[in-house]
N, C-alpha and C positions, 0 to 999 in steps of 0.2 A: 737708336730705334724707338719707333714710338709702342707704346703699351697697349696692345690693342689683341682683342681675342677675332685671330679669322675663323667665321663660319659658312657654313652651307647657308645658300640663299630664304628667310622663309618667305614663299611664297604668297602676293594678294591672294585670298581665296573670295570669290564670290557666288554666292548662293543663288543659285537657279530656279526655275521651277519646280524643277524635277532633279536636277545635280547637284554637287559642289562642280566649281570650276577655279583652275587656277591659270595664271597669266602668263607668257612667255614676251618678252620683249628684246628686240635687237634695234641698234640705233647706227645711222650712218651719219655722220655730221658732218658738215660740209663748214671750215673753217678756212677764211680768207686771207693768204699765206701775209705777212704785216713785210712791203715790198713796197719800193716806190715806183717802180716800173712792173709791167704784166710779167706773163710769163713769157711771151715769144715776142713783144713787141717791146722799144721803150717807151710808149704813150704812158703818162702818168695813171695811177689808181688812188688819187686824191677824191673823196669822197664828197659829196655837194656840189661839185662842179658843174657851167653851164650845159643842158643835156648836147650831148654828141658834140663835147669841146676835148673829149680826151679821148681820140678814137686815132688811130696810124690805119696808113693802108694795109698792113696786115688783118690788124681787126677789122677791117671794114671788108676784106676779101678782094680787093681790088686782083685784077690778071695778075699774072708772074708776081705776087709777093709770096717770099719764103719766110717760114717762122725761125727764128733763132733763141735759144734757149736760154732763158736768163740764169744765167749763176747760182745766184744768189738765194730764187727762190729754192732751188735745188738743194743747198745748205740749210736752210730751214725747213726743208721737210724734214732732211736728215736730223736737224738739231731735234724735230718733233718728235721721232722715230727716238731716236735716244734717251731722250726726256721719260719717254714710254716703258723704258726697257725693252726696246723695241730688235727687233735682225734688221740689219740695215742690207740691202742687196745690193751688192756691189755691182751689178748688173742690170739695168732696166729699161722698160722701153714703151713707145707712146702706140697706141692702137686711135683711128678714127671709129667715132661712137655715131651711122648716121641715123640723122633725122632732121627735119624740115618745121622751122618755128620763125616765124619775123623777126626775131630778137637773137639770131644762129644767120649771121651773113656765109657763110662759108656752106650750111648744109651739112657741119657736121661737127662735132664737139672731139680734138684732142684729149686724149685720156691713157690711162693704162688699166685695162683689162688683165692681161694675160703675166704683164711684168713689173708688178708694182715694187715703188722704190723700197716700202718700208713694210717687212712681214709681221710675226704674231710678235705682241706684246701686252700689256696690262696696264690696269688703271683701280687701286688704290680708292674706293670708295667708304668714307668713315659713314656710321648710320645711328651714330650717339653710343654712351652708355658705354664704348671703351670697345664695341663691334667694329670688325669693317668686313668690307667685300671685297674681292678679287674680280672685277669685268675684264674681261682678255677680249684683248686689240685683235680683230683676225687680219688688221691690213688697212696701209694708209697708202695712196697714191694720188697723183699729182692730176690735174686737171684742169681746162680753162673755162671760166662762166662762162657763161650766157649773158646778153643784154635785158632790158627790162621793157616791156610792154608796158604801155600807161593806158586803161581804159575807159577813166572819168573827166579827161579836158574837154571833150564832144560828144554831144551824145550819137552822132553820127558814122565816126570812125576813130581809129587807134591811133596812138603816137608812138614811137619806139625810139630808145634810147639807147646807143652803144656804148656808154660809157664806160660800164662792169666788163664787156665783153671782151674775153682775154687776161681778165685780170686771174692770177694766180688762186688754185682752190685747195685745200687739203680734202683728201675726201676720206675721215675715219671712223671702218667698219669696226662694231662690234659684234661679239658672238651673241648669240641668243640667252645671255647668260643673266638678264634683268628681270628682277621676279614680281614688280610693281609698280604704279605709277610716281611715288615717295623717290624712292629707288634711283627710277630713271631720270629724276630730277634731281638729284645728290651726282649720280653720275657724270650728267652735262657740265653739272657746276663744279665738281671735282678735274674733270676735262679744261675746261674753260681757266682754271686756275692756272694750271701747271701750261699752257700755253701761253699764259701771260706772264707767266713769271719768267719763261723760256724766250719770251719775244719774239715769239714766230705768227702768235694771232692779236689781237687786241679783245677779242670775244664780244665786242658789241654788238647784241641782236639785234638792236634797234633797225641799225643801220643794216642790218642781214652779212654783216659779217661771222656772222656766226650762225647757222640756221640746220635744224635736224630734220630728217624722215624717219619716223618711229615705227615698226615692223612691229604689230598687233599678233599674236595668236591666243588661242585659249587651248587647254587641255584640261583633262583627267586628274584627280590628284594620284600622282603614282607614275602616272607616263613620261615627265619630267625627267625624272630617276633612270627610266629604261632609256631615253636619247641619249643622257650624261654618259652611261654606261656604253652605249654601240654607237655614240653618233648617229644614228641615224633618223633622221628628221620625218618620219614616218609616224613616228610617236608621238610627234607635234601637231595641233591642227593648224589649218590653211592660215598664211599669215597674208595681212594686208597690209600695206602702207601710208601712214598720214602724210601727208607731204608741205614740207616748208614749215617747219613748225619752228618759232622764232622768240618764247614765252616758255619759262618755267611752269608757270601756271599752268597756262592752256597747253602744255605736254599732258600737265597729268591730267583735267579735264576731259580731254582727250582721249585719254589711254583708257578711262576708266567707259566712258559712253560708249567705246567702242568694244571693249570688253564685252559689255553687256549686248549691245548689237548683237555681238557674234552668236552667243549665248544663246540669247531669242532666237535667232534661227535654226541654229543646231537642234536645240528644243522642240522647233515647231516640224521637226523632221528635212528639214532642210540643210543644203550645200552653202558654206560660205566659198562666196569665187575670191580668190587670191588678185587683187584690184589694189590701184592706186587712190586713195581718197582726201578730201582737204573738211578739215575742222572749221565749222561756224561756231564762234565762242558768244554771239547775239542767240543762236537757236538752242548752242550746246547739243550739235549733232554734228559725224560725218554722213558726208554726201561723194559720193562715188564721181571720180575725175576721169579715171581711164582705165582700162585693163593692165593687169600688170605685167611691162615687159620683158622677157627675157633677153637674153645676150644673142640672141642668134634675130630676134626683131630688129635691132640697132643695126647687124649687118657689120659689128667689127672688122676690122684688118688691120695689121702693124700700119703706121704713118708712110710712107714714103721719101715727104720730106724730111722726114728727123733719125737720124743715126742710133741706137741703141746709145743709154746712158751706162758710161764707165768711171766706176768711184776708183779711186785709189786704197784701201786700206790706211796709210798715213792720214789720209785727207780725213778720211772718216773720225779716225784717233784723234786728228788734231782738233775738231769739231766739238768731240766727247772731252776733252781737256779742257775746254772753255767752257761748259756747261757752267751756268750760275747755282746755288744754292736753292735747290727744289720746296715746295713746299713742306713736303711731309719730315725732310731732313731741317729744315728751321722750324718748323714746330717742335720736334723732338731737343731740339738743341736749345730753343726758350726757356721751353718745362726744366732741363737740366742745370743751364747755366744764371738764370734769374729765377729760378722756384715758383714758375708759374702752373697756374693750375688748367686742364686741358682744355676746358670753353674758354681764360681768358688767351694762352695761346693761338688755341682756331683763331678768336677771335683780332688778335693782332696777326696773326700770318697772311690773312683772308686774301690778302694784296700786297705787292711789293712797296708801295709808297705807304700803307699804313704799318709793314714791316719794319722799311726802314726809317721810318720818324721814332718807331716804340725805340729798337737800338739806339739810334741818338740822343734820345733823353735817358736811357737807363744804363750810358755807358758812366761809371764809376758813381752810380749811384742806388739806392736801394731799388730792386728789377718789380715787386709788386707794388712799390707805392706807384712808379710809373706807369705800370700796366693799368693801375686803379685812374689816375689822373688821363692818364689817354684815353682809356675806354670810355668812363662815366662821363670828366666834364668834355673832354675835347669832341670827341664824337658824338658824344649826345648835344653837342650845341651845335657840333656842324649840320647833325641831321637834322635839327628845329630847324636850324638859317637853309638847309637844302642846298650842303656847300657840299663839295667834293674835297678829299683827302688834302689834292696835290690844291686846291684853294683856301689850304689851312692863312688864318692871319694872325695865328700865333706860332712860331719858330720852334723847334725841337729848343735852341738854344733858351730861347724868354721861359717854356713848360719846364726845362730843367732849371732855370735860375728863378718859378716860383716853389719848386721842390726842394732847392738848397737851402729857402730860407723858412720851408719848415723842417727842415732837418736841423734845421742849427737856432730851433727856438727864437728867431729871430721875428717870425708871423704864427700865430694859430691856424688849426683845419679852417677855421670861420673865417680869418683873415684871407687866407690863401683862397677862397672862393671868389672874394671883394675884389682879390688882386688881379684875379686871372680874367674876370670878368671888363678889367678895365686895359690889362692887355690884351685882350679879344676885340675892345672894341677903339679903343684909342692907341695900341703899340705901345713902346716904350720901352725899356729897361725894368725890369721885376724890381731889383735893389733899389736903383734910385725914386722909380715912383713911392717904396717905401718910405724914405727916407726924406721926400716932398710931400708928402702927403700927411707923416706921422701917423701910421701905419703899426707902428713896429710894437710889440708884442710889449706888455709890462711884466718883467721878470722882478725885478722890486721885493722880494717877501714882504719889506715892510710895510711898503705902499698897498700890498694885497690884504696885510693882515690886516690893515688900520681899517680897510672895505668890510672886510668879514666882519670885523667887533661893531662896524655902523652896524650894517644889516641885522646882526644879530642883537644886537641892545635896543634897535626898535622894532622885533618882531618876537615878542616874549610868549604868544602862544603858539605860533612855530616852531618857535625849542622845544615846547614841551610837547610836541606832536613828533617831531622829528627824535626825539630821543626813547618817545615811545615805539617808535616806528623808522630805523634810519634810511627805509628807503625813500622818505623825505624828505631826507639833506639835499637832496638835489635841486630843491626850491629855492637854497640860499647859495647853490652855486651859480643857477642862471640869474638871481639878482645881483651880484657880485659882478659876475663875466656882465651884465646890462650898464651896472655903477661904473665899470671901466671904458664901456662903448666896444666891451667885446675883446679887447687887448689885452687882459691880463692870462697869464700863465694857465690854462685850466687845469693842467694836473697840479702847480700850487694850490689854486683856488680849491681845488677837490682834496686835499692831504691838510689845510688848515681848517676846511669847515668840520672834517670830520675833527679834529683834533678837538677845535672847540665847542662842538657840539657834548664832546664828552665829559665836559666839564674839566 
């Protein structure tokens, strides 16, 4: 388990006119189930494709076409739901959500309202310093996108793409339990992990596989407390929603403008109306999209065409039996098992492909030198080159075979920089580029000492500066480690200067 103190949320507080105020935040994230077929159709969900080249007559609504239920994605909510510490319902079922949009052939969106696959669960948010938070999952349930409207190829009229249309969505609700915009962006990204390490999202925003609606309110300091206590949302003010929010950043941008929105109004004696709103990050304001609907606007009803879903218990179990190695339980198992420290842990668990490179270099070798070589040089030259993890061109294998040969004195730190740099850019073999190159470390005492007695018999007012003073011996170590071109031993070189510095 990891070392972590759980606390009560502290709340953004911001200063009013005339109040304090503090934030209340709920987020519903809409993550796109990682499926090679939709959810009722098999039309592919291959993302870039030519517009309306991956659409079935299901998704296009053609007469008489039935949806049929793909598996698969069915298992991967569940794997999400578990991942979660989630209730899994062994019983659930698709309600029609209607409404009328050009990018919606059908006139109405599949969904489940009333019997969602996947009930309360939580989400494990760290906030530094050895903190974390508790976010509870109110409910994850199954859904098909929508198409996409394209407004700028004409200035005349719209294009509309059904490509998304159909394709599988996870849609998960959290409680009102996020106390700031900081917060609410730890949270996504704490989200966004454990879906990727579970395989069920990819979380790329870019591409809007990944995209939130952030539920704005403001309150009291103190009314917080009384909702916690009665649930009841009375104690909350009027919450609004950003919609499509697809950016860490402009979440919290966001949250915070609108914040103060609310604020002003309230202040100025004024109703905030509970509305749908979309973020401009050019004006850095919301601007008001739609009023906000309720569930009885949409006009629900169970589906017709689709039969209530029935999980088995086994089927569930066997699901939870596969689960892979979550994040929070490989972090805590780094820290324990290579003695790492808790930033560079996060920092190697961050992702599965930079998880599993740091284990392959650190299997039977010292776990911080590796953490140290992974993190500083590997990563920080991938992120200068703007490379990606899985576009490493150095091997777990060549990063442990430049670490074996300073474990075994056979290169220095200095060396080892030289080396990894020319396997970075040229490949090869660690050892044998040594061993071509003449490379390899001068371990010689004699050949070291014979350097030190040069340096030092022609640098006779440096002796007597450094014997006044020995934190200047270090003058005759870097000309020494210079006379060898860098190769020789420097903890020799450092155990001889002193020796004969001492006379």
């Amino acid at each position: 388990m990891l070392d972590l103190t759980y606390e009560t949320p502290t709340p953004k507080t911001i200063a009013g006119a005339k109040h304090d105020w503090e934030l209340v935040i709920g987020m519903e994230v809409h993550a796109q189930v990682t499926s090679a077929a939709k959810l009722f159709s098999a039309a592919s969900t291959k993302f870039g494709a030519e517009p309306n080249s991956n659409v079935s007559f299901v998704d296009a609504a053609m007469p008489g076409m039935l949806p049929t239920i793909n598996e698969y994605c069915v298992e991967q909510a569940v794997r999400t739901g578990l991942g979660l510490k989630a209730e899994i319902h062994l019983t659930s079922a698709f309600d029609r959500k209607n409404y009328f949009y050009p990018d919606l052939p059908q006139g109405y969106q599949i969904s489940q309202l009333y019997h969602p696959i996947v009930g309360e669960g939580e989400v494990l948010v760290e906030m530094g310093d050895g903190k974390a938070r508790l976010v509870r999952v109110e409910r994850i349930h199954l859904e098909q996108d929508a198409g996409k409207s394209i407004h700028d190829m004409d200035p005349n009229m719209s294009f509309v793409d059904l490509n998304r249309t159909g394709v599988a969505l996870m849609e998960i609700v959290s409680r009102p339990d996020i106390r700031g915009p900081e917060e609410a962006a730890a949270y996504l990204a704490k989200l966004r992990q454990i879906l990727r390490y579970l395989g069920t999202c990819n979380g790329d925003m870019q591409s809007g596989a990944m995209r939130a609606d952030v539920n704005v309110s403001i309150c009291r300091p103190g009314q917080y407390e009384k909702y916690q206590a009665t649930q009841d949302f009375s104690h909350l003010g009027t919450r609004c929603e950003i919609k499509n929010m697809n950016s860490m950043r402009f979440i919290q941008q966001a949250i915070d403008v609108e914040a103060r929105r609310q604020i002003a109004i309230v202040e100025a004696g004024g109703t905030v109306d509970q509305e749908t709103r979309l973020y401009d990050p050019d004006r850095n304001e919301t601007r008001s999209m739609r009023s906000k609907e309720e569930a009885h606007d949409y006009r629900y009803f169970p589906d017709p065409d689709l039969l209530p879903l029935e999980l088995e218990q086994a089927w569930v179990d066997d699901i939870r039996d596969s689960l892979p190695e979550l994040p929070d339980a490989k972090k805590a198992r780094f820290i324990a098992d290579f003695g790492l420290s808790d930033y560079d842990a996060s920092v190697l668990t961050a992702d599965l492909a930079s998880a599993g490179y740091f284990e392959a270099v650190a299997a039977g070798r010292d776990g911080k030198m590796a953490a140290n070589w992974v993190i500083n040089e590997l990563f920080g030259r991938l992120k200068k080159d703007e490379r990606e993890m899985t576009d490493s061109p150095v091997s777990p294998a060549q990063l442990g075979g430049v670490i074996d040969l300073i474990a075994s004195d056979a290169i220095s730190g200095k060396i080892a920089k030289e080396l990894f740099e020319i396997v970075y850019t040229e490949g090869g073999d660690p050892a044998q580029i040594v061993e071509a190159r003449g490379m390899k470390q001068v371990t010689d005492t004699g050949a070291i000492e014979a350097a030190v007695d040069e340096i030092i018999a022609a640098n006779p007012d440096q002796v007597a500066k450094a014997q006044e003073n020995p934190k200047l011996a270090g003058w005759f170590v870097g000309q020494v480690m210079k006379a060898t071109g860098g190769k020789a031993n420097p903890k020799a070189v450092n155990q001889l200067v002193a020796q004969k510095l001492k006379g």
